[in-house]
mmCIF file as gemmi writes it, N, C-alpha and C atoms, coordinates in Angstrom:
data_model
loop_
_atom_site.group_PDB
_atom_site.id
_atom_site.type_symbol
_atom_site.label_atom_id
_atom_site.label_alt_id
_atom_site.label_comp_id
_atom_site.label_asym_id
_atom_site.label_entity_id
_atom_site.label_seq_id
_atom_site.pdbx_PDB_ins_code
_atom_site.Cartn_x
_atom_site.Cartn_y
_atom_site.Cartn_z
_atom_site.occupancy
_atom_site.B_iso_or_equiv
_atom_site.pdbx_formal_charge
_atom_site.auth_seq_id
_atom_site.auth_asym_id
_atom_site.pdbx_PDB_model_num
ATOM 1 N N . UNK Axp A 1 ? 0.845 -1.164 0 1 0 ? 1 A 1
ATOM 2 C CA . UNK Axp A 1 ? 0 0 0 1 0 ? 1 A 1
ATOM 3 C C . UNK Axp A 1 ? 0.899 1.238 0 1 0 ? 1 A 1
ATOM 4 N N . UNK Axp A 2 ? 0.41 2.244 -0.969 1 0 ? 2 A 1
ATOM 5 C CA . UNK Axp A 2 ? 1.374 3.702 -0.908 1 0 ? 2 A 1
ATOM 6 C C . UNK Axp A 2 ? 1.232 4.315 0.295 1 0 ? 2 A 1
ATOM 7 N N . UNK Axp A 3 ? 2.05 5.201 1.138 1 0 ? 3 A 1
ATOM 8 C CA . UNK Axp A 3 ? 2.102 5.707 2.231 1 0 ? 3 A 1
ATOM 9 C C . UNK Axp A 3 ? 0.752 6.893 1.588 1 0 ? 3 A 1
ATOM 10 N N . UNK Axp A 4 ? -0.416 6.599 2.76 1 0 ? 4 A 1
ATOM 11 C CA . UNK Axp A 4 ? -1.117 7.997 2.961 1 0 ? 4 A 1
ATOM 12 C C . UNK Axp A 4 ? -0.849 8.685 3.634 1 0 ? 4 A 1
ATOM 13 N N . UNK Axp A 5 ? -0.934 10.323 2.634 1 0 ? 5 A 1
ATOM 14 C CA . UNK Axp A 5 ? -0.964 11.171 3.55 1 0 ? 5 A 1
ATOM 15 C C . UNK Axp A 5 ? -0.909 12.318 3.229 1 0 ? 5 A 1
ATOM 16 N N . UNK Axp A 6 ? -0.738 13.85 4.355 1 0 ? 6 A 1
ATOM 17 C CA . UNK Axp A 6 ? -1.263 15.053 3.444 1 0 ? 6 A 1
ATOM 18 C C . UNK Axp A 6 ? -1.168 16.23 4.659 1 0 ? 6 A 1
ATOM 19 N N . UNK Axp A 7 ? -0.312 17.237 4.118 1 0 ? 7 A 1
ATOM 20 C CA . UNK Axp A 7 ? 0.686 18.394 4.773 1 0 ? 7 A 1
ATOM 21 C C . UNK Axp A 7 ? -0.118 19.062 5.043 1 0 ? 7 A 1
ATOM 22 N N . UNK Axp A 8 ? -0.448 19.62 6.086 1 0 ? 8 A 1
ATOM 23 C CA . UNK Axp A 8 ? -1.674 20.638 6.963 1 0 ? 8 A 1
ATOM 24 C C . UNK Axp A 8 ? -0.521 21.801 6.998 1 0 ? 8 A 1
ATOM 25 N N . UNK Axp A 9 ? -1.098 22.673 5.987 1 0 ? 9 A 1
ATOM 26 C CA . UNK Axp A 9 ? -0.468 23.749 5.8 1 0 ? 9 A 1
ATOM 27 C C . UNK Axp A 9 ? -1.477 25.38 5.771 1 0 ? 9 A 1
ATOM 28 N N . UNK Axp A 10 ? -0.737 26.782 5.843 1 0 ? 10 A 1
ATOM 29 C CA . UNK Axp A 10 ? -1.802 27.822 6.139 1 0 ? 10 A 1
ATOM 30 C C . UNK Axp A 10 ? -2.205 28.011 4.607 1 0 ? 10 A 1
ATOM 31 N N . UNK Axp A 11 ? -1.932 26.673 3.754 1 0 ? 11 A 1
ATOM 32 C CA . UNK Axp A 11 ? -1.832 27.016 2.368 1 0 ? 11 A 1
ATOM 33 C C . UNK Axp A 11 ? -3.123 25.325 1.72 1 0 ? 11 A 1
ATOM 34 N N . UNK Axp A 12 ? -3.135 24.976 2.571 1 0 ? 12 A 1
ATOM 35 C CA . UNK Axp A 12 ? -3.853 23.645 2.46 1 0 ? 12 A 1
ATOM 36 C C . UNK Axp A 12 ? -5.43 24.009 2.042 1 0 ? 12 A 1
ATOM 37 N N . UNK Axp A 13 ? -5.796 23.809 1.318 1 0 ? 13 A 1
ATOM 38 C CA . UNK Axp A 13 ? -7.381 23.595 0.69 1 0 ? 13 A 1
ATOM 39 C C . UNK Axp A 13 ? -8.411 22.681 0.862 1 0 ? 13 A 1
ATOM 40 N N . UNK Axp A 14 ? -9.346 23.364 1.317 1 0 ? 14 A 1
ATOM 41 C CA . UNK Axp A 14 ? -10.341 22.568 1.619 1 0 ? 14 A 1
ATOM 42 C C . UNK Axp A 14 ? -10.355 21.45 0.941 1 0 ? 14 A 1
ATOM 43 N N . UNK Axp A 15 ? -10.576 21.423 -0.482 1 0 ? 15 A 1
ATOM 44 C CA . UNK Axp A 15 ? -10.854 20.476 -1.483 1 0 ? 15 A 1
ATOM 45 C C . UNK Axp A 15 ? -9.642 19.186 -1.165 1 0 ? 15 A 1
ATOM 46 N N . UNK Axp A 16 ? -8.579 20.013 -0.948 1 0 ? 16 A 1
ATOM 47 C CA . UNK Axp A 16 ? -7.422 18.865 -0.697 1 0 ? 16 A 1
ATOM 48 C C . UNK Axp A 16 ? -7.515 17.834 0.56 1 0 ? 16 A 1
ATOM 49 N N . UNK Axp A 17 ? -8.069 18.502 1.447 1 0 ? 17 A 1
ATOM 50 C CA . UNK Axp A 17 ? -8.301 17.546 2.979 1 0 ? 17 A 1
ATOM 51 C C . UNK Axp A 17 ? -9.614 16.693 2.357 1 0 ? 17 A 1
ATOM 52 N N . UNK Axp A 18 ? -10.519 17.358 1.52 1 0 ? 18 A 1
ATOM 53 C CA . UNK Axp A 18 ? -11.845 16.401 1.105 1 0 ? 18 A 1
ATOM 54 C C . UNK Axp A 18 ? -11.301 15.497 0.525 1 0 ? 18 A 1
ATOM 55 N N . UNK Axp A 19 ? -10.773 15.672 -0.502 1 0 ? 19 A 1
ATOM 56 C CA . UNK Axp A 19 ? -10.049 14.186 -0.92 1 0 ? 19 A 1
ATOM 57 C C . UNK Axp A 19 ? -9.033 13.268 -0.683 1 0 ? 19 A 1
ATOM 58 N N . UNK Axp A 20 ? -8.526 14.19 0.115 1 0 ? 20 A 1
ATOM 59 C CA . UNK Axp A 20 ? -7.911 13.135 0.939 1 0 ? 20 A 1
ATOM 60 C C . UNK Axp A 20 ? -8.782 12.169 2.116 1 0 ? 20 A 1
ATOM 61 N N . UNK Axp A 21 ? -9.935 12.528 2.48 1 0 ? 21 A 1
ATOM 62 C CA . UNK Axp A 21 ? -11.166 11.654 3.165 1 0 ? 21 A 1
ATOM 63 C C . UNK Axp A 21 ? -11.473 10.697 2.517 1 0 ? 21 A 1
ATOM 64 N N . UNK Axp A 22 ? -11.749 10.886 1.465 1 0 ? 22 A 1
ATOM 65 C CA . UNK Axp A 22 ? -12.401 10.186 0.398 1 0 ? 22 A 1
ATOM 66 C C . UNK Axp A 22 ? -11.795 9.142 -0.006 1 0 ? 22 A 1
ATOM 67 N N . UNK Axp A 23 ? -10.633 8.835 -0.015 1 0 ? 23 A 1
ATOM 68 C CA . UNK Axp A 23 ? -10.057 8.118 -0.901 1 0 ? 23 A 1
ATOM 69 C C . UNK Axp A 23 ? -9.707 6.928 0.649 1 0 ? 23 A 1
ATOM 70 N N . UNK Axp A 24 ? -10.046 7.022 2.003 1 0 ? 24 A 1
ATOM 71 C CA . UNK Axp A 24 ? -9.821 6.385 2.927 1 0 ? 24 A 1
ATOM 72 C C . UNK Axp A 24 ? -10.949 5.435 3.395 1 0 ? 24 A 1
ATOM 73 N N . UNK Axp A 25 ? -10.743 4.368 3.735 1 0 ? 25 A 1
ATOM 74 C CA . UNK Axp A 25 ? -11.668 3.64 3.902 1 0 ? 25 A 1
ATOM 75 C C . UNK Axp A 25 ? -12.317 3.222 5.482 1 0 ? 25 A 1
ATOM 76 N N . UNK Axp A 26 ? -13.107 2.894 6.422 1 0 ? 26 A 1
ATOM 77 C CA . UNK Axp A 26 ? -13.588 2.872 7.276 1 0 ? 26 A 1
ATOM 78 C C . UNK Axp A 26 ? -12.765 2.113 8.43 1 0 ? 26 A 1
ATOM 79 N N . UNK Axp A 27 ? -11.516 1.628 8.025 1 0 ? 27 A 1
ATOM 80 C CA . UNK Axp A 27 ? -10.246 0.713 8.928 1 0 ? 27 A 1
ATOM 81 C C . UNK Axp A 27 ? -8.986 2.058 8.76 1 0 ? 27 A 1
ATOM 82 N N . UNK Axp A 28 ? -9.105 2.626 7.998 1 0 ? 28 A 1
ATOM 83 C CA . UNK Axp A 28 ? -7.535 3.646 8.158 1 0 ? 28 A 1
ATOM 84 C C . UNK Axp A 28 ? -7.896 3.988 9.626 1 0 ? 28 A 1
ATOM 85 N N . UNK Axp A 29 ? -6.526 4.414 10.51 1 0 ? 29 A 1
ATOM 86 C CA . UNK Axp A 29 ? -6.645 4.892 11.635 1 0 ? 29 A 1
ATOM 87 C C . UNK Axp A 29 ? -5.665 5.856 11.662 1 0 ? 29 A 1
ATOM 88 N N . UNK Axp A 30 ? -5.993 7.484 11.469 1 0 ? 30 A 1
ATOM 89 C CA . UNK Axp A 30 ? -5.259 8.542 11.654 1 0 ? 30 A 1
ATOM 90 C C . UNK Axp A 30 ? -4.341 9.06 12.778 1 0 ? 30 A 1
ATOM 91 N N . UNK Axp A 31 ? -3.372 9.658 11.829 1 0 ? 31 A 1
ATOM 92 C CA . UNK Axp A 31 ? -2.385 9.956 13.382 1 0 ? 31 A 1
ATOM 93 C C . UNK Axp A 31 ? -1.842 11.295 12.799 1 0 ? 31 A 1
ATOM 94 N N . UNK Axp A 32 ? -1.569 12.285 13.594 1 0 ? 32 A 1
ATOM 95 C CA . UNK Axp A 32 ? -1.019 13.503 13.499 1 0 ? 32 A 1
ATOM 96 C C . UNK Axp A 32 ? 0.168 13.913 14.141 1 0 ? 32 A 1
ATOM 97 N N . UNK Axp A 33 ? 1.21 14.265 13.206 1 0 ? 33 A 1
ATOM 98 C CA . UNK Axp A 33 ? 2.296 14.256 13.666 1 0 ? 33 A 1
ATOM 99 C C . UNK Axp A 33 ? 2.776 15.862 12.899 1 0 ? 33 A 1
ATOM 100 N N . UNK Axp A 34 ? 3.678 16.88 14.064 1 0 ? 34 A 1
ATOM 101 C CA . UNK Axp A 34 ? 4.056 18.157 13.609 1 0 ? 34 A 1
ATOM 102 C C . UNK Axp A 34 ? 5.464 17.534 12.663 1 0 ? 34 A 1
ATOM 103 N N . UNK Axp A 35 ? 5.503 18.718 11.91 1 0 ? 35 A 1
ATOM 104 C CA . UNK Axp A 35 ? 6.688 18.671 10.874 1 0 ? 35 A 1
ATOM 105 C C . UNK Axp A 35 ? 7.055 20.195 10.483 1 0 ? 35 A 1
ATOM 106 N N . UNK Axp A 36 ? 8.22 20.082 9.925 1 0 ? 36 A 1
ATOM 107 C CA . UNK Axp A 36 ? 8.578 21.656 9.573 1 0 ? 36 A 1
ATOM 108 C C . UNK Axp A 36 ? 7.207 22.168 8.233 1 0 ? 36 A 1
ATOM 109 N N . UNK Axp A 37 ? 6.627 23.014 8.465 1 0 ? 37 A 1
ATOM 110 C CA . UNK Axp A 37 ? 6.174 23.53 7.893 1 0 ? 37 A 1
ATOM 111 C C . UNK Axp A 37 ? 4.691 22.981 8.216 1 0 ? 37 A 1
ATOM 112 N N . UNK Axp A 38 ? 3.915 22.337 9.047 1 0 ? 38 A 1
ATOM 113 C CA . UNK Axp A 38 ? 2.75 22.488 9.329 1 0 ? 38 A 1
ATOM 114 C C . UNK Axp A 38 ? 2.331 21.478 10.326 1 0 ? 38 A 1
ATOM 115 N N . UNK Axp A 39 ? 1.801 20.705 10.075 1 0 ? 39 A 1
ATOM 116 C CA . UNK Axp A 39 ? 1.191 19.488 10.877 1 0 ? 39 A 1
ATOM 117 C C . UNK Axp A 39 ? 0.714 18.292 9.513 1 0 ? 39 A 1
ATOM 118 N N . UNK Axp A 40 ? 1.314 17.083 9.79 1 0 ? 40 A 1
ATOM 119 C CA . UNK Axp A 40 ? 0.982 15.816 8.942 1 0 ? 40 A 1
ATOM 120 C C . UNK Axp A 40 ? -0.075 15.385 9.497 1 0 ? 40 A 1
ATOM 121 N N . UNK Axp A 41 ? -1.158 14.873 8.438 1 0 ? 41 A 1
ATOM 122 C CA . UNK Axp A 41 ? -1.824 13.73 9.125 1 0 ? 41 A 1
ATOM 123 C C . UNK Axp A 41 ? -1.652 12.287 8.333 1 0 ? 41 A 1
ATOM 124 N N . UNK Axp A 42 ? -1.306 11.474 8.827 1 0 ? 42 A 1
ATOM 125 C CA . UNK Axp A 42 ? -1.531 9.847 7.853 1 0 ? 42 A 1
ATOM 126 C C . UNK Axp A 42 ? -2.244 8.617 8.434 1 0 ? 42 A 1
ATOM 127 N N . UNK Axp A 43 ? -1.998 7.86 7.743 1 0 ? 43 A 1
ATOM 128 C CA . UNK Axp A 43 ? -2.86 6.8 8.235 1 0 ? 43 A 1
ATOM 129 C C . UNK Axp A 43 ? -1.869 5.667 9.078 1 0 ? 43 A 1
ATOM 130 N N . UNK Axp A 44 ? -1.825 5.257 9.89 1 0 ? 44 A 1
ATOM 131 C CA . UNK Axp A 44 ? -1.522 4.587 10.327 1 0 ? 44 A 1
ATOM 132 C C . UNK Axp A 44 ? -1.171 3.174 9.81 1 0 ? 44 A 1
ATOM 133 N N . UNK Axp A 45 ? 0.255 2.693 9.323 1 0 ? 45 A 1
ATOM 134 C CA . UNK Axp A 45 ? 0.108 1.457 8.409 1 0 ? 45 A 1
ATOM 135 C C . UNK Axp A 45 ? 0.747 1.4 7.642 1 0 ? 45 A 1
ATOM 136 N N . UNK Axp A 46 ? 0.336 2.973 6.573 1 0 ? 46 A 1
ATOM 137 C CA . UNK Axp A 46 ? 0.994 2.873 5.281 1 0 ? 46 A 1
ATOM 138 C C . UNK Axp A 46 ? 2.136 3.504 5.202 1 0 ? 46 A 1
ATOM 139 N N . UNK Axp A 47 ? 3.248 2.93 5.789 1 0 ? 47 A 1
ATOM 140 C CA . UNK Axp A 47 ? 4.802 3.359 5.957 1 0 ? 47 A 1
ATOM 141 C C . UNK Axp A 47 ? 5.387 2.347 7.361 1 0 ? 47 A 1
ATOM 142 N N . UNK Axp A 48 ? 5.977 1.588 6.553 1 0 ? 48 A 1
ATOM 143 C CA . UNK Axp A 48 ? 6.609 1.281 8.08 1 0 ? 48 A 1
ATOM 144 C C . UNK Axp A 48 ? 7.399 2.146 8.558 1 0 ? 48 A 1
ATOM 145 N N . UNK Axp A 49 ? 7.497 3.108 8.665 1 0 ? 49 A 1
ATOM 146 C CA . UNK Axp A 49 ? 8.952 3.926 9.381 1 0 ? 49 A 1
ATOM 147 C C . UNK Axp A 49 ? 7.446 4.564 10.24 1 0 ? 49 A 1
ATOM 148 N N . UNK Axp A 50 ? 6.292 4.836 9.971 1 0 ? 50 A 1
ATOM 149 C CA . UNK Axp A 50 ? 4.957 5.122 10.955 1 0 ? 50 A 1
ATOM 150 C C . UNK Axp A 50 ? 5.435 4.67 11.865 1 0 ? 50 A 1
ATOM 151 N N . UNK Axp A 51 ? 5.153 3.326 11.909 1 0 ? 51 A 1
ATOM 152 C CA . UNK Axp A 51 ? 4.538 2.213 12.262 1 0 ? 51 A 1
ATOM 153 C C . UNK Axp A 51 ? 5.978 1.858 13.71 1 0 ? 51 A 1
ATOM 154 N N . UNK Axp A 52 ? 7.435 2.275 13.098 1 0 ? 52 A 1
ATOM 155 C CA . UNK Axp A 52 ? 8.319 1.925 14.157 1 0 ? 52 A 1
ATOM 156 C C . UNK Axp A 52 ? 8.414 3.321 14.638 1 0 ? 52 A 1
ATOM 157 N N . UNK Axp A 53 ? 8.096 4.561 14.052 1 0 ? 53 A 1
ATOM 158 C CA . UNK Axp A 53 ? 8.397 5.639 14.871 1 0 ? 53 A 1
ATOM 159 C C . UNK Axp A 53 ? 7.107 6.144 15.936 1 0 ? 53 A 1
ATOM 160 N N . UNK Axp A 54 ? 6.103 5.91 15.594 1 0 ? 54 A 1
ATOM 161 C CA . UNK Axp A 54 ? 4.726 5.79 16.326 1 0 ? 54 A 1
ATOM 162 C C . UNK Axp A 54 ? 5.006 4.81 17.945 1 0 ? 54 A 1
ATOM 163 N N . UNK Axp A 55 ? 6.002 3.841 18.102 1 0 ? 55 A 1
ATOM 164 C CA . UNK Axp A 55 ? 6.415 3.421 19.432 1 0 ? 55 A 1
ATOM 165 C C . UNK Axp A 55 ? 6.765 4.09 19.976 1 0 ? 55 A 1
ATOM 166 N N . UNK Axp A 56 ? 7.706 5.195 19.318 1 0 ? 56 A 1
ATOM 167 C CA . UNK Axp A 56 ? 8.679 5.547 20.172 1 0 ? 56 A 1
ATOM 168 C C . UNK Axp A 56 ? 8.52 6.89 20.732 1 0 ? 56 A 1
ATOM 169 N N . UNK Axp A 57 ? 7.251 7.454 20.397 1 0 ? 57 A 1
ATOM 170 C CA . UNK Axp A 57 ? 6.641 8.618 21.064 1 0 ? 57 A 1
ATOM 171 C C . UNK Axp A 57 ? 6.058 8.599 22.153 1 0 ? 57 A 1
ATOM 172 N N . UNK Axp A 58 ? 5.989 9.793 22.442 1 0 ? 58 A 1
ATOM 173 C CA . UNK Axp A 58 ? 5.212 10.089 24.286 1 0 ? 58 A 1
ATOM 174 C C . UNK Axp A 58 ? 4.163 10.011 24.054 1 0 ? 58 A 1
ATOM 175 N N . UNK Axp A 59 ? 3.167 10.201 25.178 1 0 ? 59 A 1
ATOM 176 C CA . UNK Axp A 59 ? 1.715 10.176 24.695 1 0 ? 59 A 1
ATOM 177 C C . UNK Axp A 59 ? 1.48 11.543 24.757 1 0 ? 59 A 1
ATOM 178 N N . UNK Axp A 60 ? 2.313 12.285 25.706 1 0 ? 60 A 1
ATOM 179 C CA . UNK Axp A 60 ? 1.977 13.697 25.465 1 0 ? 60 A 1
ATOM 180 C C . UNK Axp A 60 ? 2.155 14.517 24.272 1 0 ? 60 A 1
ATOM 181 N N . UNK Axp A 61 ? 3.321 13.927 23.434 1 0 ? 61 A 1
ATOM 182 C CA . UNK Axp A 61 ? 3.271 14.467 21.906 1 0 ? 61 A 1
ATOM 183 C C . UNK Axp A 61 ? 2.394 14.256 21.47 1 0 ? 61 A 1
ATOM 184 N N . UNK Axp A 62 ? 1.647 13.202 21.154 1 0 ? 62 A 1
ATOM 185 C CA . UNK Axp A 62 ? 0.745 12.354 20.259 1 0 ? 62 A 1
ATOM 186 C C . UNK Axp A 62 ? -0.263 13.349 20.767 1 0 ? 62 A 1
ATOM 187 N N . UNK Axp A 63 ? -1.026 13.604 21.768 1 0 ? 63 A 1
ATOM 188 C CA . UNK Axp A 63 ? -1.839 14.712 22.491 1 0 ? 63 A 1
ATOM 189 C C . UNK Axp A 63 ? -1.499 15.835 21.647 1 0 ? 63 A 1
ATOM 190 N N . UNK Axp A 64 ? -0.327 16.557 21.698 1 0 ? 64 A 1
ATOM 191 C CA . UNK Axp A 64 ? -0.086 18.174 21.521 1 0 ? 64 A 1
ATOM 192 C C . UNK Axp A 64 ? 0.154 17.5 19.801 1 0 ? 64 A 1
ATOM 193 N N . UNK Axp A 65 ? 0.226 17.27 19.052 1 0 ? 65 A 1
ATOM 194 C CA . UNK Axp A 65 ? 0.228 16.884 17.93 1 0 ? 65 A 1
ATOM 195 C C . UNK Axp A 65 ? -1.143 16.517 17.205 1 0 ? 65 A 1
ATOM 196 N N . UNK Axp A 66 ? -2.564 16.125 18.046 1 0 ? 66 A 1
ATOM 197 C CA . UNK Axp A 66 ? -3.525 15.982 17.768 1 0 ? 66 A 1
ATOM 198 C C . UNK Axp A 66 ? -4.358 17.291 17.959 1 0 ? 66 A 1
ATOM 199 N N . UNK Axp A 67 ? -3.795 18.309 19.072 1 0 ? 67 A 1
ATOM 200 C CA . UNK Axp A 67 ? -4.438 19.425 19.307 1 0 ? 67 A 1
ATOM 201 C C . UNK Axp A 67 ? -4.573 20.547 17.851 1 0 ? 67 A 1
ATOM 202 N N . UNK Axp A 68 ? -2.899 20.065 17.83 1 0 ? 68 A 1
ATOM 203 C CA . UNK Axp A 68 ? -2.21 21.168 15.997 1 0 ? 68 A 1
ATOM 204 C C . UNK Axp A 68 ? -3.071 20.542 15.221 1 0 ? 68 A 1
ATOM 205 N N . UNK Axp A 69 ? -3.203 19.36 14.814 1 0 ? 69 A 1
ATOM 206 C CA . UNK Axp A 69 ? -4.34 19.138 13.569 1 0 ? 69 A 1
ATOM 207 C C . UNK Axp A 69 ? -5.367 19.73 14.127 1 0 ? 69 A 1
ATOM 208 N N . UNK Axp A 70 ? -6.072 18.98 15.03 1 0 ? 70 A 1
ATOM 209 C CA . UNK Axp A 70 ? -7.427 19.512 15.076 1 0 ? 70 A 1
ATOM 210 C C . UNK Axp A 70 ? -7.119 21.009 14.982 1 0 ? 70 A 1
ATOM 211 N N . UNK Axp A 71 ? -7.002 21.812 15.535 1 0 ? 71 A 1
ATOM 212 C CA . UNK Axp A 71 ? -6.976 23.318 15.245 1 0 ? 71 A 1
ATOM 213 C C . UNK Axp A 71 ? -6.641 24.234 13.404 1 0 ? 71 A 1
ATOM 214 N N . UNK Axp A 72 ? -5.714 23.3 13.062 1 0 ? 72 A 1
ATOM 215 C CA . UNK Axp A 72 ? -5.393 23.014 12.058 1 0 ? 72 A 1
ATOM 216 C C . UNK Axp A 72 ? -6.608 23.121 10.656 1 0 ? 72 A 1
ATOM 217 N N . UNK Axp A 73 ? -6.946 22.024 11.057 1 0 ? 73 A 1
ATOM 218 C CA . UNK Axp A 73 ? -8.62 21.43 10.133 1 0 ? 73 A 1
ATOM 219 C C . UNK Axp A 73 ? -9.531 22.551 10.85 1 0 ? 73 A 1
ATOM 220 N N . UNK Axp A 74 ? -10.113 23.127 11.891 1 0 ? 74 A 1
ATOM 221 C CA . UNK Axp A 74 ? -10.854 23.931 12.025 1 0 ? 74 A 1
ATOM 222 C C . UNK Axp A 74 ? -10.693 25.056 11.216 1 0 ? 74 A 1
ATOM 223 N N . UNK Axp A 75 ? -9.128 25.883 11.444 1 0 ? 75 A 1
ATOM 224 C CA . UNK Axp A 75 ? -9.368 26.958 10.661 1 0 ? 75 A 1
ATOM 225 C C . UNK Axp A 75 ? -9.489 26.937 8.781 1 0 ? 75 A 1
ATOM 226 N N . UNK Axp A 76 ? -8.73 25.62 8.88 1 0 ? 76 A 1
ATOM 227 C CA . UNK Axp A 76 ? -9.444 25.606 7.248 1 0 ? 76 A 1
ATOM 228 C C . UNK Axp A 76 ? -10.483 25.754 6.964 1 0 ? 76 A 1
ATOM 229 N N . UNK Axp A 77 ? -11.212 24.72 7.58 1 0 ? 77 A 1
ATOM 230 C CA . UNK Axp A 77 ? -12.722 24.554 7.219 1 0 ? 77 A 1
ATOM 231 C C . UNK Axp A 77 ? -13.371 25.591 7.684 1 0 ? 77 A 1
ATOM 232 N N . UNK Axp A 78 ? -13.096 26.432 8.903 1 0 ? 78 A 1
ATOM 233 C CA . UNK Axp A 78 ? -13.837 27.878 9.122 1 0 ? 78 A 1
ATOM 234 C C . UNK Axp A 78 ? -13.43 28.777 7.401 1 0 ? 78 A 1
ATOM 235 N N . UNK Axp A 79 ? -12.287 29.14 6.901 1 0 ? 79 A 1
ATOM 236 C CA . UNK Axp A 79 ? -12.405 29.464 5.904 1 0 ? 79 A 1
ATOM 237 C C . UNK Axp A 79 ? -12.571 29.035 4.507 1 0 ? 79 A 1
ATOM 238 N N . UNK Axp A 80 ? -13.073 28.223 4.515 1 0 ? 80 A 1
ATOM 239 C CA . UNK Axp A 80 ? -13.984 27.567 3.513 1 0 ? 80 A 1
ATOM 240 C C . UNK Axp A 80 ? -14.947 28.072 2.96 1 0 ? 80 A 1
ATOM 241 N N . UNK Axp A 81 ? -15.133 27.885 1.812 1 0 ? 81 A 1
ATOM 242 C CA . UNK Axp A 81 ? -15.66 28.8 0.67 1 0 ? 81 A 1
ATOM 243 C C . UNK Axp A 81 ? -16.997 27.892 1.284 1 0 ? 81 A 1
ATOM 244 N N . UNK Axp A 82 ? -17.683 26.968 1.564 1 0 ? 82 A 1
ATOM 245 C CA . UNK Axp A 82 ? -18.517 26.188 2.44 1 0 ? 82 A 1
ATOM 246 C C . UNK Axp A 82 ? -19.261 26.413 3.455 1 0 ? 82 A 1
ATOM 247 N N . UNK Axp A 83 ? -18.007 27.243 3.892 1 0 ? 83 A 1
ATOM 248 C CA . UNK Axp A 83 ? -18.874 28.329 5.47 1 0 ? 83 A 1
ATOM 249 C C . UNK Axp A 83 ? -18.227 27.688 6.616 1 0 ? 83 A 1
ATOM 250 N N . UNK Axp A 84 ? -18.43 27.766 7.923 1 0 ? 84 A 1
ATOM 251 C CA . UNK Axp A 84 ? -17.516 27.55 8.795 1 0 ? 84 A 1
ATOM 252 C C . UNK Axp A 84 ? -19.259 26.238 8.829 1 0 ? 84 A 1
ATOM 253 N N . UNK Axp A 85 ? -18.214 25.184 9.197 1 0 ? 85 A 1
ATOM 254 C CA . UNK Axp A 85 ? -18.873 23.665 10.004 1 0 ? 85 A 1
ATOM 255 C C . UNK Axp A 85 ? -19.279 23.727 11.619 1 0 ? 85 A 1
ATOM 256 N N . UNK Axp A 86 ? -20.425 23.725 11.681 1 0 ? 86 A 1
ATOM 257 C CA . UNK Axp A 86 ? -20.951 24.177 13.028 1 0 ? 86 A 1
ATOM 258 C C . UNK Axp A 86 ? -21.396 22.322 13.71 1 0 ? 86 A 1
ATOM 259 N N . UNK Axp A 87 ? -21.123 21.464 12.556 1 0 ? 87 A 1
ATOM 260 C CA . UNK Axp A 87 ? -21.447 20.547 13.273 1 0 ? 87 A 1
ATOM 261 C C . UNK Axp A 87 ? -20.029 19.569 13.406 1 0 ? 87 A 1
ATOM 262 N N . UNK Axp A 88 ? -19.269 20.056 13.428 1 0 ? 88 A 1
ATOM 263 C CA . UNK Axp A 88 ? -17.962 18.973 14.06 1 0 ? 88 A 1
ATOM 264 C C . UNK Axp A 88 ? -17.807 19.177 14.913 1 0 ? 88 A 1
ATOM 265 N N . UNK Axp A 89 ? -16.626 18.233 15.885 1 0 ? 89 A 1
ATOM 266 C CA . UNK Axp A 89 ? -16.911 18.231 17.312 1 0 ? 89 A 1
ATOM 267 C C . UNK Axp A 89 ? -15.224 18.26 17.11 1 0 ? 89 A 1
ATOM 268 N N . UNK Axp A 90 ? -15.015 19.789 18.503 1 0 ? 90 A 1
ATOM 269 C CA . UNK Axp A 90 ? -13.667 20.05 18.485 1 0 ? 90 A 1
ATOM 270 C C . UNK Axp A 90 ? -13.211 20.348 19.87 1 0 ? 90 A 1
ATOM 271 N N . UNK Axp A 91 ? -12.396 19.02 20.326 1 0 ? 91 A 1
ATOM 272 C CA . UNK Axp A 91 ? -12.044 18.857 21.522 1 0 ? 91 A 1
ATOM 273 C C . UNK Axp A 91 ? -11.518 18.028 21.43 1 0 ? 91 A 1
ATOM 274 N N . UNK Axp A 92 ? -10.576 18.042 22.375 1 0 ? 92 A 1
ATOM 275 C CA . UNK Axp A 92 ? -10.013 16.368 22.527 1 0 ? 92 A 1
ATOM 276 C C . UNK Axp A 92 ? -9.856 15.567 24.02 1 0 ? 92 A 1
C-alpha cells in the first residue's frame, strides 16, 4: 500500500483535505504528527517507518500533535468557501 498522507499547511485547501477523506476507507486509523512547515496527518500502516516511529513517542506528543491538527482542520474549514462547520466536534 502507498504511504497515505497530506501536509496541513496555512496554504492547504479545503478540497485537498476532502479528498484526501475520500479516498480512505472505514479501517484507516489517523495519526497527526508536527513537521517543519505544518502538521501531517496519515494513516496509520501505510509506511513502516509510521509504524516503528509511532512506538517511540510520548503520549503527550501524540496529544499536543492531535491538538495542531485539530486546530489546524478547524481553521481551514472555518475558511472555507462552504462556510464555517458548526457541526464537528472540536475537543479532545
Amino acid at each position: 500500500m502507498p504511504e497515505q498522507k497530506i501536509l496541513l499547511t496555512t496554504n492547504t485547501k479545503f478540497e485537498e483535505i476532502e479528498n484526501f477523506f475520500v479516498m480512505l476507507d472505514d479501517k484507516a486509523r489517523l495519526r497527526a504528527r508536527s513537521c517543519e512547515g505544518g502538521v501531517e496527518l496519515y494513516v496509520r500502516g501505510s509506511s513502516k517507518w509510521h509504524v516503528f516511529t509511532d512506538m517511540l513517542r510520548l503520549a503527550s506528543d501524540v496529544q499536543k500533535d492531535y491538538k495542531k491538527a485539530s486546530d489546524k482542520l478547524f481553521s481551514i474549514f472555518s475558511g472555507s468557501a462552504n462556510g464555517p462547520l458548526s457541526n464537528i466536534r472540536y475537543d479532545l
